[in-house]
N, C-alpha and C positions, 0 to 999 in steps of 0.2 A: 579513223577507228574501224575495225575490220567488223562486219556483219555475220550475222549465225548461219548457221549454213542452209536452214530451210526458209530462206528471204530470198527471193528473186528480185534476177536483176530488171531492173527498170527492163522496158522496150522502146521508149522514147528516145530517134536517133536524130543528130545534128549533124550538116551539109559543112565539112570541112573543104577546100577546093585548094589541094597542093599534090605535088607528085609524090607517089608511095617510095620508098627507098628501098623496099624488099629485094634479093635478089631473085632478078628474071622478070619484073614488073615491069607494066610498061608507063613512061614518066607522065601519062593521061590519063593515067587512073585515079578515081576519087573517092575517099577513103570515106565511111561514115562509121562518126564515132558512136560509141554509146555513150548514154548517160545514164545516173543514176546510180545505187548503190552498190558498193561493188559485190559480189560473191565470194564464198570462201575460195572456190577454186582459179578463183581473177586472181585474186591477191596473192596465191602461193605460184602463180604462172608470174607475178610482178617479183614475187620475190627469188622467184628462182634466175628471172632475168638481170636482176642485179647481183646475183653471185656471180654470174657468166659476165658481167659486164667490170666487176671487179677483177675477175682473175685474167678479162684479156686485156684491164689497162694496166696490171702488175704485170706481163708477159712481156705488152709493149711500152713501157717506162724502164724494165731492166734488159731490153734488148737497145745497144746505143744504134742512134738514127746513122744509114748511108746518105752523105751528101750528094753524093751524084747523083740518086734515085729519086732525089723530093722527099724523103720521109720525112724529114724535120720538120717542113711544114704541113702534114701530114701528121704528124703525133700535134703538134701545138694544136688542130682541129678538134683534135679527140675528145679535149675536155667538155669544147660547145657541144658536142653531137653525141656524148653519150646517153644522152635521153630521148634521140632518135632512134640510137641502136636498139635501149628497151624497149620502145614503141614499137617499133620494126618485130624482136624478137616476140613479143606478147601476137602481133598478130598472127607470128607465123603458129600461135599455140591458142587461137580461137580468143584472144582477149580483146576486142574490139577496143580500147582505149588510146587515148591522146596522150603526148609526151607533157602534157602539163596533165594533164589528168592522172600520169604516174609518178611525178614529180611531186604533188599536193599529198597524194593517196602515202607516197612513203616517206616525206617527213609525219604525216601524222601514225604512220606502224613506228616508226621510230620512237614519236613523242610515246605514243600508248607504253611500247615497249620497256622504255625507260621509267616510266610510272609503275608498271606491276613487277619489273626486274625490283628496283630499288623496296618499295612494300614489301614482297617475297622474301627479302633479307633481312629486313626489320620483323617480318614475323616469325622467320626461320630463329632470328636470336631473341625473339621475347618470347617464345612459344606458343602451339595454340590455344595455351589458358587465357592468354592476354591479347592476341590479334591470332585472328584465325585465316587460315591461308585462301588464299585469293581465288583458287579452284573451288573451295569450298564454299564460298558466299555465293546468294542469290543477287540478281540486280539490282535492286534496289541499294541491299548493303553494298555492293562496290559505290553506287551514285552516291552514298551516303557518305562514303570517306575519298569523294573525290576521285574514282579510279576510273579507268575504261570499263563500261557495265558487258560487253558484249564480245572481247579477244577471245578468240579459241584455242584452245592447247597444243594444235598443230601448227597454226602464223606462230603462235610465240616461240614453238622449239624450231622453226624455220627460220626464224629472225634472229634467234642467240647463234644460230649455226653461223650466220652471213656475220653478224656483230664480231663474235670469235676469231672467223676468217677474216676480218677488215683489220682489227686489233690484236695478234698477237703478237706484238710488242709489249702491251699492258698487262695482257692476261701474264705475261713471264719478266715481267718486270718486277713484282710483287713477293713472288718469293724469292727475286733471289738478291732484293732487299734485306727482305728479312731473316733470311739463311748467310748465316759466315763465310763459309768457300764458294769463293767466284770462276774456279776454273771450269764447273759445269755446264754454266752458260754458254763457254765459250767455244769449249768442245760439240755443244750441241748446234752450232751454229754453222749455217754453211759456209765457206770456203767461197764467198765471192765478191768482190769488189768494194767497198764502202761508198762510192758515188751510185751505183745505181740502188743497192737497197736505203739508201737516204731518202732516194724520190719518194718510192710509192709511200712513203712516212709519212712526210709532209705533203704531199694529197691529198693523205687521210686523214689528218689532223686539220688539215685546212678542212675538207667537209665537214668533219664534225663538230669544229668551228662555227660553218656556215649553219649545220644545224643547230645545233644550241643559239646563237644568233637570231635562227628563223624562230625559233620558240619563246623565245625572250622580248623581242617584238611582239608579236600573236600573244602573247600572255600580257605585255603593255598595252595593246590594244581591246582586250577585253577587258583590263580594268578600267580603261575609257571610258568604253561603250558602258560598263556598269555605274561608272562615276555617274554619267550624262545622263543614265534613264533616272538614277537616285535621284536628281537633281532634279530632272523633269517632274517625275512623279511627286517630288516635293512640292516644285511652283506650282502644277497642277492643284492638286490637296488644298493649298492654300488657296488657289485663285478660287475652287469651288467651295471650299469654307467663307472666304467674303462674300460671295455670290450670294449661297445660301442664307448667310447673316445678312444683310442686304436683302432678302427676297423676306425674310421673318420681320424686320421691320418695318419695312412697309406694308406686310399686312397687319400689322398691330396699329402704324398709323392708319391705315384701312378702317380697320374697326373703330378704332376712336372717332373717327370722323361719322361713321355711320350712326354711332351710340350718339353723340352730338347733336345732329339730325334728330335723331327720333325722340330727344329729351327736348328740342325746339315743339317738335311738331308735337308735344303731348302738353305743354305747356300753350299754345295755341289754342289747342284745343280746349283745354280747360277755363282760359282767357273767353272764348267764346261759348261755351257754356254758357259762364257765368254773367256773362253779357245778356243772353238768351233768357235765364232766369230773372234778373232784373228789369226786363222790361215788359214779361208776360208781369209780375207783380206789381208794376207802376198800371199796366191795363187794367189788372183786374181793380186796381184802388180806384182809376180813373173809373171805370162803369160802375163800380159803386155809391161813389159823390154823384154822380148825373143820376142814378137812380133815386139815390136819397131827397135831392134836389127835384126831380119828377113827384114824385109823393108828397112833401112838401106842399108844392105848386095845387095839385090837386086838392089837395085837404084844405090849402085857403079858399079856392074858389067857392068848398065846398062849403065852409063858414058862412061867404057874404050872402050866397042864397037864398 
């Protein structure tokens, strides 16, 4: 997804250790890429490098290869190394970046692109009463209905420009579907060979292939990754609702045990009270018979005198 334009780029750089392919370089040179997000003026230097990189492999897919000279194996290369060549051509335009780092960066212009192209049409035919155009929403509202919250209106009309130029087949296929006389097309068409403009077709459709492919994956894979955290966070939940049920039970048997206790030991005590009471009043009974008995004693002797 492309960045606002007052977002700078990281400065955090990583030690790549391969030779540069620029032309004039020398093959010991060590290239350090950047990392980080990109800037708006990276992504339109990426994107200008894949319109260059489209029109020189339609240049050399309708020029047929010389045997003699090696080019046929030579053009069969081309496919692996075009995302050398935009690496190469980004740095010769200040883009520090790696051929998989421009590889990643434009399937997802692409996925983005494909998300607000398709919206824009659906708003375009329900009007702005009913969905309001994509320029016009704050970020949130695009994250709200699932859109890229941060494409800028210059990547996107750089990106219908490359899309146009990769696909006019499509774009003129459509009307003249659905328009009755076919001899317009035909006339409009150049005058050359039907095996080489076949190739660059099926290139293109094979990448776009490859694209939709990449995204269809990456969108199965993040319903994975969403499955498994729902999941997690479910087992989770529970295990800490047993826990907690579990940690509440035992302190209620806690308590009970303690209440228990303390209804023993108040009952003990009571028990010995009333032990304590009974026997100061068997004392006092007791000193009272010896005293009665004393006086008694006394008062006979006092008789026989």
């Amino acid at each position: 997804m492309s960045e606002p334009p007052h977002k700078a780029a990281a400065t955090s750089l990583t030690h790549h250790h391969h030779p540069s392919s620029t032309p004039g370089s020398s093959p010991l040179n060590v290239r350090e890429y950047q990392k980080g997000n990109w800037t708006i003026p990276e992504t339109l230097i990426l994107i200008t490098a894949k319109k260059l990189d489209d029109e020189r492999r339609i240049k050399a897919s309708s020029t047929p290869p010389d045997p003699s000279s090696g080019a046929a194996r030579h053009h069969s290369r081309t496919g692996e190394l075009r995302w050398k060549w935009v690496e190469n051509y980004c740095w010769s335009q200040g883009c520090l970046r790696s051929q998989n780092q421009c590889n990643d960066k434009w399937d997802n212009l692409l996925r983005d692109y494909k998300k607000v192209r398709e919206y824009e049409s659906r708003a375009s035919a329900a009007g702005d009463d009913h969905l309001p155009s994509y320029w016009k929403m704050e970020k949130h509202e695009r994250k709200d209905r699932n859109l890229p919250s941060n494409i800028s209106s210059e990547v996107f009309e750089a990106l219908n420009e490359v899309v146009h130029r990769r696909y006019p087949l499509r774009t003129t296929a459509q009307p003249s579907s659905s328009s009755v006389p076919s001899p317009a097309p035909i006339s409009v068409r150049p005058p050359s060979p039907p095996p080489p403009t076949a190739a660059p077709a099926v290139s293109e459709t094979s990448d776009s292939s490859e694209t939709e492919c990449s995204e269809k994956m990456e969108s199965d894979t993040k319903r994975r990754k969403f499955r498994n955290i729902g999941s997690s966070i479910i087992r989770s939940a529970s295990v800490l609702a047993r826990t907690m049920k579990s940690c509440d039970e035992r302190k209620e048997r806690r308590h009970r045990e303690v209440m228990e206790l303390e209804e023993r030991r108040m009952q003990i005590e009571e028990s010995r009270n009333e032990a304590n009471q009974q026997g100061i009043i068997g004392l006092v009974s007791a000193v009272n018979n010896l005293s009665g008995a004393i006086q008694t004693l006394i008062s006979g002797r006092h008789g026989q005198i």
